[in-house]
C-alpha atoms as one frame of an Amber mdcrd trajectory, in Angstrom:
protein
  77.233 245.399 167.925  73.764 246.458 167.302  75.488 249.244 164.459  77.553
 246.163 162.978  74.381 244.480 162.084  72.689 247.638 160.769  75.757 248.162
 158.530  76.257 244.358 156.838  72.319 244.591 156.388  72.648 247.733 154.459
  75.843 246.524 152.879  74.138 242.779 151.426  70.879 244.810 150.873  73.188
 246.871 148.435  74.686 244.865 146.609  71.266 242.756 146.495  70.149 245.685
 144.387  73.175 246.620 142.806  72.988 244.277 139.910  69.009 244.472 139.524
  69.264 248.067 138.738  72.357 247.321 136.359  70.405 244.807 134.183  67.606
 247.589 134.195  69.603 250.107 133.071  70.018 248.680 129.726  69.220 252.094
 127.158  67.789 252.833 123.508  71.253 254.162 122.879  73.007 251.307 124.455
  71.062 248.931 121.642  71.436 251.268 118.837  75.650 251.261 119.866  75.232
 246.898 119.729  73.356 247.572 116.863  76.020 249.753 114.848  78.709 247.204
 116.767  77.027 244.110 114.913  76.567 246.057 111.732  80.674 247.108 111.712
  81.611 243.778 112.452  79.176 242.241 109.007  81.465 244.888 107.502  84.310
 243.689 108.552  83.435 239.939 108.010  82.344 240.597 104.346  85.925 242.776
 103.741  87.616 239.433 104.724  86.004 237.207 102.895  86.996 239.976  99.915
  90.885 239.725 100.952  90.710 235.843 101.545  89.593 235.586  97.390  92.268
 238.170  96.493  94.798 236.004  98.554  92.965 232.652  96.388  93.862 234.249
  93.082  97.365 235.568  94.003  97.654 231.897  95.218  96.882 230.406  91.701
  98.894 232.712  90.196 101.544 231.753  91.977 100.629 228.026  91.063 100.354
 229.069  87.597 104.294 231.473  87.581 105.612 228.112  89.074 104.550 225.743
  86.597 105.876 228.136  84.145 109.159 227.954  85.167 108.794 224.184  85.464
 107.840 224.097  81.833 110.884 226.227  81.003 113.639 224.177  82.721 111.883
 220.987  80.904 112.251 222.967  77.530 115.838 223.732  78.696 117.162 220.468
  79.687 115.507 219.233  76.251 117.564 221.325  74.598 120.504 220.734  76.301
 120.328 217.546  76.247 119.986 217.597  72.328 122.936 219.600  71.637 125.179
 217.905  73.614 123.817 214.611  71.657 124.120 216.292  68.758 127.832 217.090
  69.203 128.394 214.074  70.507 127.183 211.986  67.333 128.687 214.299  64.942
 132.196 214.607  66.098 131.545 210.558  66.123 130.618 210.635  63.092 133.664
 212.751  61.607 136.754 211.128  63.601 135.130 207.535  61.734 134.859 209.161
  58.445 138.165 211.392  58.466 139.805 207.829  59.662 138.598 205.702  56.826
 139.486 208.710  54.623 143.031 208.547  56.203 143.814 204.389  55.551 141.951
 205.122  52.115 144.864 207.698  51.085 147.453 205.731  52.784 146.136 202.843
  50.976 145.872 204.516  47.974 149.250 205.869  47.522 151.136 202.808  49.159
 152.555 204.803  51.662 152.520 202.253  54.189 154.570 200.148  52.629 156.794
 203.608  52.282 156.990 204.331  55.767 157.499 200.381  56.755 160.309 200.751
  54.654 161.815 204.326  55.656 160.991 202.676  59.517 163.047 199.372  58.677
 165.897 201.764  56.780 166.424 203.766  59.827 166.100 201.021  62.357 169.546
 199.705  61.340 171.075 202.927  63.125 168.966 203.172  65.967 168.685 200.056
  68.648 165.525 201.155  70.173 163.621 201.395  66.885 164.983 198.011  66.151
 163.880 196.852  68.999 159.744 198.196  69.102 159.276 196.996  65.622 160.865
 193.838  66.668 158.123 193.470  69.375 155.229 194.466  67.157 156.893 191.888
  64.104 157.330 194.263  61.823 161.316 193.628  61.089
């Protein structure tokens, strides 16, 4: 029993000291390695900062490509928009004229009267005709 308590005072004493010659055992080369270690890591801080601005500008680049293309698909739809307006009025704009011209010419050479006529002429042989220019009161 007597060796049991020689051993567990030995043992505590141990680890007692243990950790008092640890913290003493701090060397020169130890703090020139935390040193180096501290002066890596301001290295490596600054390189970030470096690749954080290149990642800024290729940001606003990106800002700048997409309101480029924004611009362009305004400027497209513009034009777009314009021709089909364009088309749109002129083919207006030519049935009305090409109609007046028509009723002009007819006008003109009495050929409505004509073709009342030829209509009223041909009517007498055919029922139907009779008929659809009876409904409109033209015979």
């Amino acid at each position: 029993m007597r060796r049991l308590i020689v051993i567990a005072t030995l043992f505590l004493s141990l680890l007692v000291t243990i950790p008092a010659i640890a913290e003493n055992g701090f060397t020169q080369k130890d703090r020139e390695l935390l040193i180096e270690l501290k002066v890596k890591v301001g290295e490596i801080d600054k390189r970030f900062e470096q690749i954080d601005k290149r990642f800024e500008q290729v940001d606003k680049r990106f800002d700048q490509l997409t309101q480029f293309l924004y611009i362009l698909a305004g400027i497209f739809t513009s034009l777009v928009v314009a021709v089909i307006g364009f088309a749109y009025w002129d083919r207006r704009t030519i049935i009305r004229e090409a109609r007046r011209e028509a009723i002009e010419f007819i006008e003109k050479e009495g050929m409505l009267r004509r073709v009342l006529d030829a209509l009223k002429e041909f009517s007498r042989e055919d029922k139907r005709l009779a008929e659809a220019l009876r409904r409109f009161n033209l015979l």
